[in-house]
C-alpha positions as CSV (number, residue, x, y, z in Angstrom):
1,X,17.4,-4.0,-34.8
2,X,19.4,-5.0,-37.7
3,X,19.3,-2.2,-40.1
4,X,20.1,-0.5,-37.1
5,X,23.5,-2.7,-36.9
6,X,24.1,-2.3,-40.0
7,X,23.6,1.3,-40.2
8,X,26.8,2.0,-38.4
9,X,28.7,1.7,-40.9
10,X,32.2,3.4,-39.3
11,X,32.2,0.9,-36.5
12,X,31.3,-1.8,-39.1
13,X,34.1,-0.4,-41.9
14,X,36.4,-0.7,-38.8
15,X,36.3,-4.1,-38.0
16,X,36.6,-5.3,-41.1
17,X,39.4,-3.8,-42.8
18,X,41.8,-5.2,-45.3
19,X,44.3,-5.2,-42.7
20,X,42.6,-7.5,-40.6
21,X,42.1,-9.8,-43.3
22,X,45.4,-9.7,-44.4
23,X,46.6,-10.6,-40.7
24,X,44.1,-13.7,-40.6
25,X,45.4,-15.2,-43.6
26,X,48.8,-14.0,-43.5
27,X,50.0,-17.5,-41.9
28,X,52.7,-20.0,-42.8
29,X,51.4,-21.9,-45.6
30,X,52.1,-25.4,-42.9
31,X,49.9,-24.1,-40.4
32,X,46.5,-23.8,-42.6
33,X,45.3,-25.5,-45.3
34,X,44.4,-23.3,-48.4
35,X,40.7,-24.1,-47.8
36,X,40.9,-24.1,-44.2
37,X,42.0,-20.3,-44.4
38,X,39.4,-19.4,-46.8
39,X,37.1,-20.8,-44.2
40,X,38.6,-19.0,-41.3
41,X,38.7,-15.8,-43.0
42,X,34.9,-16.0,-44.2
43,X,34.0,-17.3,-40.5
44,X,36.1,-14.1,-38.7
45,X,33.8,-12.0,-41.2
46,X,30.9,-14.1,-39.0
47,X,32.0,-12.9,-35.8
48,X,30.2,-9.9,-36.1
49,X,26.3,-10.4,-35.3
50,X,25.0,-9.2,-38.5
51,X,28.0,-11.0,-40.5
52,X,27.0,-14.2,-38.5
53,X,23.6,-14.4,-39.3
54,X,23.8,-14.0,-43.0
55,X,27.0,-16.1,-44.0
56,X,25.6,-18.7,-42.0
57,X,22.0,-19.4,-42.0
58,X,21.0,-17.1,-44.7
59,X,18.1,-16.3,-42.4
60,X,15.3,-13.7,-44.1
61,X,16.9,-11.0,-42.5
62,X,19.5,-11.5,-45.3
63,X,16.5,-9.9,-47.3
64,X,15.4,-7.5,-45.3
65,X,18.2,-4.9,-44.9
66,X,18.0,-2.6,-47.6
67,X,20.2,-3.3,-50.6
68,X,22.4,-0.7,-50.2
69,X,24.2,-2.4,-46.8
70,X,24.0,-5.9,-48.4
71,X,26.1,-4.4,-51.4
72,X,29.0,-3.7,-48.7
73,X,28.7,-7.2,-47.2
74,X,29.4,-8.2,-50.8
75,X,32.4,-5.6,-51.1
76,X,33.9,-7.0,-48.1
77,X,34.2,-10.6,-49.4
78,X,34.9,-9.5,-52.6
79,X,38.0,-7.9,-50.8
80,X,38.5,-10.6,-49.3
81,X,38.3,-12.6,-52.4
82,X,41.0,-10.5,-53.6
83,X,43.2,-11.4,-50.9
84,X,43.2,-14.5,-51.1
85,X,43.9,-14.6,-54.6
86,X,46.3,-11.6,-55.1
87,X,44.3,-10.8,-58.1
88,X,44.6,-7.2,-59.2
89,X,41.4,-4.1,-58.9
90,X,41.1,-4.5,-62.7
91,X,40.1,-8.1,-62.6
92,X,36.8,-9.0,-63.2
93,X,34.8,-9.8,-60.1
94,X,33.5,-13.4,-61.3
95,X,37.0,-14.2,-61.8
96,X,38.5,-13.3,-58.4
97,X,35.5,-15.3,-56.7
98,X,35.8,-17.9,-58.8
99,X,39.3,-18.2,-58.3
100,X,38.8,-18.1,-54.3
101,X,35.6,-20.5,-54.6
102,X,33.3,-18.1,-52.9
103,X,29.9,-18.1,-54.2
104,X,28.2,-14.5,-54.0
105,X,26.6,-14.1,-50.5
106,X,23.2,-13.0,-52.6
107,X,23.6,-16.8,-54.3
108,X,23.9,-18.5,-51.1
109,X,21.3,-17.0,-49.1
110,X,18.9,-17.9,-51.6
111,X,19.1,-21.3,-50.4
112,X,19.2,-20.6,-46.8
113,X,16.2,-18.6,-46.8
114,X,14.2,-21.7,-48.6
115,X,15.1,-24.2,-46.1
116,X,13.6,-21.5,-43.6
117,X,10.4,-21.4,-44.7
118,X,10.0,-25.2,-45.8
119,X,11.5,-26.2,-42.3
120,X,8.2,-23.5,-40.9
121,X,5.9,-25.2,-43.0
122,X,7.0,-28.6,-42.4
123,X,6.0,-28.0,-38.5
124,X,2.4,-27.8,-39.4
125,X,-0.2,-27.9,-36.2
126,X,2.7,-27.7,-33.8
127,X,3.6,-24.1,-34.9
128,X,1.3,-21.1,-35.4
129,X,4.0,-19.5,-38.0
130,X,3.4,-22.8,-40.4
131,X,-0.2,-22.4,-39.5
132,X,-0.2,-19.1,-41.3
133,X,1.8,-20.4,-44.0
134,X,-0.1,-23.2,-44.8
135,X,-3.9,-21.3,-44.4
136,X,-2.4,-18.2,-46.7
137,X,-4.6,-17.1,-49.7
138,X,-3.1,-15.7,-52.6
139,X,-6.1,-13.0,-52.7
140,X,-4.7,-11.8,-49.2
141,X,-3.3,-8.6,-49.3
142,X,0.9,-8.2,-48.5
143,X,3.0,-5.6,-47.6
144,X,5.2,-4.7,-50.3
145,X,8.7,-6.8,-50.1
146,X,7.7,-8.6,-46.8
147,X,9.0,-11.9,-46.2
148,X,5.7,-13.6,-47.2
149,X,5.8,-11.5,-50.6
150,X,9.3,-12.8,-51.4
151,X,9.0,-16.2,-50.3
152,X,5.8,-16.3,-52.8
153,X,7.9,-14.4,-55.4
154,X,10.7,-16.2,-55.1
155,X,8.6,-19.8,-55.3
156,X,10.8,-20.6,-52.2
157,X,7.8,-22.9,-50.1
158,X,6.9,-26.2,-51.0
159,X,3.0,-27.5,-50.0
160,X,4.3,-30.7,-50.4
161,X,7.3,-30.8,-47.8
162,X,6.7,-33.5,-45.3
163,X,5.5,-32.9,-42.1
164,X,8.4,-32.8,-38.7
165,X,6.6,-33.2,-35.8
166,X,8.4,-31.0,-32.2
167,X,6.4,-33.5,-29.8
168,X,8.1,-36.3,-28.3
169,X,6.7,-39.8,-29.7
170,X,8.0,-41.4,-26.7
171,X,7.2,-40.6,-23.0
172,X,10.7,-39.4,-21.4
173,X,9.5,-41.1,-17.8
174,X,9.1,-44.5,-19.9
175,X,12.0,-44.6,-22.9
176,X,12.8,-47.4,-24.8
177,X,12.9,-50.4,-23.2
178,X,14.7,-52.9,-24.6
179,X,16.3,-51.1,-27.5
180,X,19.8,-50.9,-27.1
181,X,22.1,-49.1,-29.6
182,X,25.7,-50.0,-30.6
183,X,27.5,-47.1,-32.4
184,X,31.2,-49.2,-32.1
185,X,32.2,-52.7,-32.7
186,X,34.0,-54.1,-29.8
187,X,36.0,-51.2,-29.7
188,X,36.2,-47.7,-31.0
189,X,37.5,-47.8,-33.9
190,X,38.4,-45.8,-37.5
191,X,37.3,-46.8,-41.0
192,X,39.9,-44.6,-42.5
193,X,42.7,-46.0,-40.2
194,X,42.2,-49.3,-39.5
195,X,43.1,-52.4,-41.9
196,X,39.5,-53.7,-43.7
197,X,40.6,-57.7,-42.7
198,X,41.2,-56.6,-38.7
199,X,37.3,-54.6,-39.1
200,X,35.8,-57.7,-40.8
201,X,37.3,-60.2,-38.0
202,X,35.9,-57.6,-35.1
203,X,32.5,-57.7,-37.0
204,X,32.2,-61.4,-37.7
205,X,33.0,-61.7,-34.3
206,X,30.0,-60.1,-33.0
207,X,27.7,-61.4,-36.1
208,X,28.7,-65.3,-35.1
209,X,27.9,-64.5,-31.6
210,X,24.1,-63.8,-32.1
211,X,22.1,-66.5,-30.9
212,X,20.7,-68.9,-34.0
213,X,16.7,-68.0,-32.9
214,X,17.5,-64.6,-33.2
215,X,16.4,-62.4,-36.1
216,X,18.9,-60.4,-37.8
217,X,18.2,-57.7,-40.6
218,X,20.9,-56.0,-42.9
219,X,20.1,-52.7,-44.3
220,X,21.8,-50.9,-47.5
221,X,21.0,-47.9,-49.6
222,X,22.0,-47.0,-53.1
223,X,21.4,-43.7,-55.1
224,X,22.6,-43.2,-58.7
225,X,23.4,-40.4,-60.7
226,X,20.2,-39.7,-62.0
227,X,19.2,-39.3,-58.2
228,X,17.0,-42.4,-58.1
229,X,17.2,-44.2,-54.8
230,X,16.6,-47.5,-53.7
231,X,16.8,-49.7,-50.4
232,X,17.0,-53.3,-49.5
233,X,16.6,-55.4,-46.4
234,X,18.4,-58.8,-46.3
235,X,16.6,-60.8,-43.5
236,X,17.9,-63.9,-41.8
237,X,15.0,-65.7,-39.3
238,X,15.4,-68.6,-37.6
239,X,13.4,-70.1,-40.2
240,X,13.7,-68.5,-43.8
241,X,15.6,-65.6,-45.6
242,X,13.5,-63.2,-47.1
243,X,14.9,-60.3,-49.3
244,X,13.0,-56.9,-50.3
245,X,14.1,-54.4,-52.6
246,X,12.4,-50.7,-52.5
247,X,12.1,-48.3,-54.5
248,X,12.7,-44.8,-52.8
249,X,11.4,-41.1,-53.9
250,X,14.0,-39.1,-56.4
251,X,16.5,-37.2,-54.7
252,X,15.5,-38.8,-51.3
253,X,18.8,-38.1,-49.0
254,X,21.1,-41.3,-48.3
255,X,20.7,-41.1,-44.8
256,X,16.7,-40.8,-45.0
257,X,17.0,-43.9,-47.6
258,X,18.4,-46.0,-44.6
259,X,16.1,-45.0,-41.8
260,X,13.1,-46.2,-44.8
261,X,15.4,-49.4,-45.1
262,X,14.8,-49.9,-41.4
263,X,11.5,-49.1,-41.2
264,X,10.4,-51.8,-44.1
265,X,12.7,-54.1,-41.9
266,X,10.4,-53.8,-39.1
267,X,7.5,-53.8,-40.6
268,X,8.5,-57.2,-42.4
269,X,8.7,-59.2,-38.7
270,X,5.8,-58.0,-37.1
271,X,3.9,-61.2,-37.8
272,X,6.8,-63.4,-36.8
273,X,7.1,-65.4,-33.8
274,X,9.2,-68.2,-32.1
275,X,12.4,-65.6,-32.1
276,X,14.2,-64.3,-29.0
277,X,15.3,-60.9,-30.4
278,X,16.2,-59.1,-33.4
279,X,19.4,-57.5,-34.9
280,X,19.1,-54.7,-36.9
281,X,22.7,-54.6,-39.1
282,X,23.7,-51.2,-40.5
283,X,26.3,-49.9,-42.2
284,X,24.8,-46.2,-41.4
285,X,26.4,-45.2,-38.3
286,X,24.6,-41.9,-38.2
287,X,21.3,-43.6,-39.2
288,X,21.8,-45.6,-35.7
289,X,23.0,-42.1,-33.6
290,X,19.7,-40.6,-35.0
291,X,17.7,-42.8,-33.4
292,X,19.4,-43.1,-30.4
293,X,18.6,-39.5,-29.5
294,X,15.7,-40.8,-29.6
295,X,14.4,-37.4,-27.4
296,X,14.9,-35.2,-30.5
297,X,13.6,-37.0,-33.5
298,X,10.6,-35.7,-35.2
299,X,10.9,-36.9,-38.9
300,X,8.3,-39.2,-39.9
301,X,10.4,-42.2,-40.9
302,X,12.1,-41.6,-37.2
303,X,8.9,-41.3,-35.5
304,X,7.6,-44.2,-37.1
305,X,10.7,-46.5,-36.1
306,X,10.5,-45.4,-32.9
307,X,7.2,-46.7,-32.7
308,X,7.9,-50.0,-33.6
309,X,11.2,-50.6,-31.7
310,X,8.4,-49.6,-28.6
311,X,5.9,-52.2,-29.8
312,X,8.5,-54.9,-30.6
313,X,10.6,-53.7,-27.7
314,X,7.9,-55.1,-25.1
315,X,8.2,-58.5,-25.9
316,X,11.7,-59.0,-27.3
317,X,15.4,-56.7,-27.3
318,X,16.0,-55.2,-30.2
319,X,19.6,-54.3,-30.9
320,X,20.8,-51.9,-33.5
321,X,24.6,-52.3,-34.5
322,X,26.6,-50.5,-36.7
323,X,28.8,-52.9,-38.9
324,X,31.3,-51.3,-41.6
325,X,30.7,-51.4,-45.3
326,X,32.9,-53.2,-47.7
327,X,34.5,-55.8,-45.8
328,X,33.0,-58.8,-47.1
329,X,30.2,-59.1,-44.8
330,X,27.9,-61.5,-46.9
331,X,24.9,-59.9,-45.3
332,X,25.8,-56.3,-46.4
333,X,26.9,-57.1,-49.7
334,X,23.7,-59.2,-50.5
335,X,21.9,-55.8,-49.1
336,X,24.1,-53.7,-51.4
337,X,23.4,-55.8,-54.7
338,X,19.4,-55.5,-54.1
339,X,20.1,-51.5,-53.7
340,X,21.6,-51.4,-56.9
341,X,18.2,-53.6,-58.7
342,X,16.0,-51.5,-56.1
343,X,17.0,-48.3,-57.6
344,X,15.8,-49.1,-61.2
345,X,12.4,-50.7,-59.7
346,X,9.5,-48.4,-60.5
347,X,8.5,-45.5,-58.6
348,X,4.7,-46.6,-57.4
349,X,4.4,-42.8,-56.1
350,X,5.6,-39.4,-55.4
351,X,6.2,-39.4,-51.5
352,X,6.9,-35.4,-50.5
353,X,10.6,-35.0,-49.4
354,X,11.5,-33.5,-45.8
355,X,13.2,-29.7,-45.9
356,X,16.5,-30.9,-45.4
357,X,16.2,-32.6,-49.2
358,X,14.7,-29.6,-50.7
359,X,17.5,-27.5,-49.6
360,X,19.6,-30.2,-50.4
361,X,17.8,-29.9,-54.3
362,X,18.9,-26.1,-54.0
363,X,22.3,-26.2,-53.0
364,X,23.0,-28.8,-55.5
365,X,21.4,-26.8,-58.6
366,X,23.3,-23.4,-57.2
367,X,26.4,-25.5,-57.3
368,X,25.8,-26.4,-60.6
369,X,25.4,-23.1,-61.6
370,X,28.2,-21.8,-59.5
371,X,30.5,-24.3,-61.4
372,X,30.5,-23.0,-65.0
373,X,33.1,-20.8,-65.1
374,X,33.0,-16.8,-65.8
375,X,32.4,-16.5,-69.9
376,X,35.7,-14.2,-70.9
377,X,38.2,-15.1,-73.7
378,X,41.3,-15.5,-72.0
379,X,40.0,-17.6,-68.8
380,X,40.0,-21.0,-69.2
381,X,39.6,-22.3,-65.8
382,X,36.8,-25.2,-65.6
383,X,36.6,-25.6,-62.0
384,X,36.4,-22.7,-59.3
385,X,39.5,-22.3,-56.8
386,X,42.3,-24.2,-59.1
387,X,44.9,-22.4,-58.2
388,X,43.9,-22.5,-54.0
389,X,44.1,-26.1,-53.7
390,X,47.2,-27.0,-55.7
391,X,49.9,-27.9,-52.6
392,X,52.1,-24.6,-53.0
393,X,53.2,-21.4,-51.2
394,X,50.9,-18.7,-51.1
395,X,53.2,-17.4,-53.6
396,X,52.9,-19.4,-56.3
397,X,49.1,-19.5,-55.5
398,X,48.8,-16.0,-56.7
399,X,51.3,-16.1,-59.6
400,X,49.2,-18.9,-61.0
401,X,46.1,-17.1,-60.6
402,X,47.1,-14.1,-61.8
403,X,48.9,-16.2,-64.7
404,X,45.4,-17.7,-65.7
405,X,43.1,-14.8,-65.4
406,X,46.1,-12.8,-67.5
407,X,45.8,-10.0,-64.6
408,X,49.6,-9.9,-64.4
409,X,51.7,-6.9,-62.3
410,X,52.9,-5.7,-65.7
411,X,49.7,-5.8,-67.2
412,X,48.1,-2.2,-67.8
413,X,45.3,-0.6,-69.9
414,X,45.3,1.5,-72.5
415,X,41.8,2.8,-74.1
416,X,40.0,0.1,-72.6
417,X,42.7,-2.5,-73.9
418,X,45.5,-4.8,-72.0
419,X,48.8,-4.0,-72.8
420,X,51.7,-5.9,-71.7
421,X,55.3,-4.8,-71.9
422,X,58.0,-5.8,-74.6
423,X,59.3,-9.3,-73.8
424,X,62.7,-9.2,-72.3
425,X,63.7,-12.6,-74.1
426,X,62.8,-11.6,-77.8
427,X,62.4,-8.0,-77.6
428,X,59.7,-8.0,-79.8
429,X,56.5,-9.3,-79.0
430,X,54.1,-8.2,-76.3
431,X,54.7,-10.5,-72.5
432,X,51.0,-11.8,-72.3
433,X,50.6,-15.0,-71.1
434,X,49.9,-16.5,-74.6
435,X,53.8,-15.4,-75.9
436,X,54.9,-16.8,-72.4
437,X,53.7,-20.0,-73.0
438,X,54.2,-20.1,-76.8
């Protein structure tokens, strides 16, 4: 069905057509941001099916279509590249993506199509596709460029990706009973827009009305630049304080980092008594939103919380509230400063990382890659779209583009060689952009 779609190439060429992509990004400069229209133009190449599928989800069928209709997928962003730039046909290629900050769509599916088939594995049992996976020989025989024989190829799956379970861990007829999950303060309100004193007097405000025999537990995470990551659990019983610092698994995700914080958190008060209920404290808002769709949650660290809120949840409420960070809340910080010693505790094993982080891994090294800009001797530019994202007219976008990659209007070849035209102020030397600026 798809090399069927993409075999019809004159309906195809006529949909996307420089003219069209001149109209979508031929906008007042006030209206769109630079990157926003870079966005929008790649996303109206996605509003054809095939388009769709590959520039966003880099599913297999990416690498399925024979390379012959993937090369005009790559000529139409490359055109579009161009566009966006005003870079001249003679520039190098490299240099006008690099300029617009699109990576090649070859580059990018890469990473897509990993996540797919660590996301297939990762559903072990409850899926007969990540059966197959996980029972495949290397003695059984393949058809020649199949999915299974690039994946293997390719080294794209990971035996060790932890397991996401597509069962509910919680009966829908029975729910959580008494778990209740508080995603505001008081009131709804910004981080970004609201003064840090007014959030820390809203927050106090709810702290210093918890009850004294209550149980309250403040979560933090920490990951450094070596990608170590650590979590700490600040708890407050009616009783005693007790503070643990963990070490997490390299490149484990922030978010995943708090829902482990949680979990220890739970795990730490199962034995305690004499408390009328507990207060989980977090400054991860989207940590709390997780488990409050509680319906679709099939990571193991989720699962596993869930299960204890349900066992804890019998006998005593358990609240979860979001709280923000860095307003001198003296249960956060304490949290924070045990996330920075948790992070250079050592690692007492190699836990396996869930699909999101391996594609997270991916992205990150293809970035990396992405980032060193095209080797030629008169481009200088050490970060990809420069020239986009200074706040300028579109015209003075593409002057300084053109400026740096020294693909000027007056600029021609002659035998393989640049040659610029006499400049009008000395009348003597050539007008490259090295006189210009000397």
């Amino acid at each position: 069905m798809v090399a069927s779609l993409l075999q019809i190439n004159r309906h195809f060429h006529s949909e996307l057509n420089e003219s069209s992509f001149a109209d979508c990004v031929s906008k007042p400069a006030g209206v769109f941001s630079p990157k926003l229209s870079r966005i929008r133009l790649v996303m109206w190449v996605g509003k054809h099916p095939v388009g769709r599928t590959i520039l966003e989800y880099g599913l297999p069928v990416y690498f399925c279509v024979p390379d012959s209709n993937l090369q005009k997928l790559e000529r139409v962003q490359l055109s579009a590249a161009r566009i966006i730039t005003g870079l001249r046909n003679s520039c190098p290629n490299k240099i006008v993506l690099y300029e617009a900050e699109l990576q090649p769509l070859r580059f990018r599916g890469g990473a897509g199509l990993e996540k797919y088939f660590n996301k297939l594995i990762s559903y072990g049992s409850h899926n007969r596709t990540s059966l197959f996976l996980r029972g495949w020989k290397s003695n059984q025989r393949l058809k020649k460029n199949n999915l299974m024989s690039l994946a293997t190829e390719l080294n794209l799956m990971s035996r060790e990706v932890e397991c996401h379970s597509l069962k509910n861990c919680i009966d829908p007829s029975e729910g959580l009973l008494g778990v209740f999950f508080h995603t505001e303060l008081q009131q709804a309100v910004n981080k970004a827009d609201t003064v840090p004193a007014l959030m820390k007097q809203m927050t106090l405000q709810i702290i210093n009305e918890i009850p004294r025999v209550d149980i309250q537990i403040y979560t933090d995470r920490r990951r450094n630049e070596e990608n170590q990551s650590g979590s700490e659990i600040y708890i407050k019983t009616p009783r005693e304080i007790r503070k643990i610092k963990l070490r997490k698994p390299d490149n484990c995700s922030v978010f995943r980092s708090e829902l482990l914080a949680i979990e220890a958190g739970l795990e730490a008060i199962l034995n305690e008594n004499n408390y009328e209920a507990v207060w989980i404290l977090s400054d991860s808002r989207s940590s709390i939103q997780h488990l409050k769709d509680w319906n679709n949650v099939g990571d193991r660290t989720g699962i596993s919380i869930l299960k204890l809120l349900r066992h804890i949840g019998v006998d005593h409420e358990v609240h979860l509230q979001w709280i923000p960070s860095h307003v001198d809340i003296y249960g956060n910080e304490v949290a924070d400063d045990l996330a920075k010693q948790g992070t250079a505790e050592p690692l007492c094993s190699a836990p396996s990382l869930t699909f999101d982080e391996i594609y997270s891994i991916r992205k990150n090294k293809d970035l990396k890659t992405w980032r060193v800009p095209p080797s030629h001797d008169w481009y200088k530019r050490s970060s990809p779209g420069g020239s986009i994202g200074l706040a300028c007219d579109r015209a003075d976008q593409t002057a300084l583009s053109r400026f740096i990659s020294s693909y000027l209007r007056s600029c021609s070849f002659s035998h393989g060689n640049k040659v610029f035209p006499v400049c009008a102020k000395c009348g003597i030397a050539s007008a490259s952009p090295e006189h210009i600026l000397s």
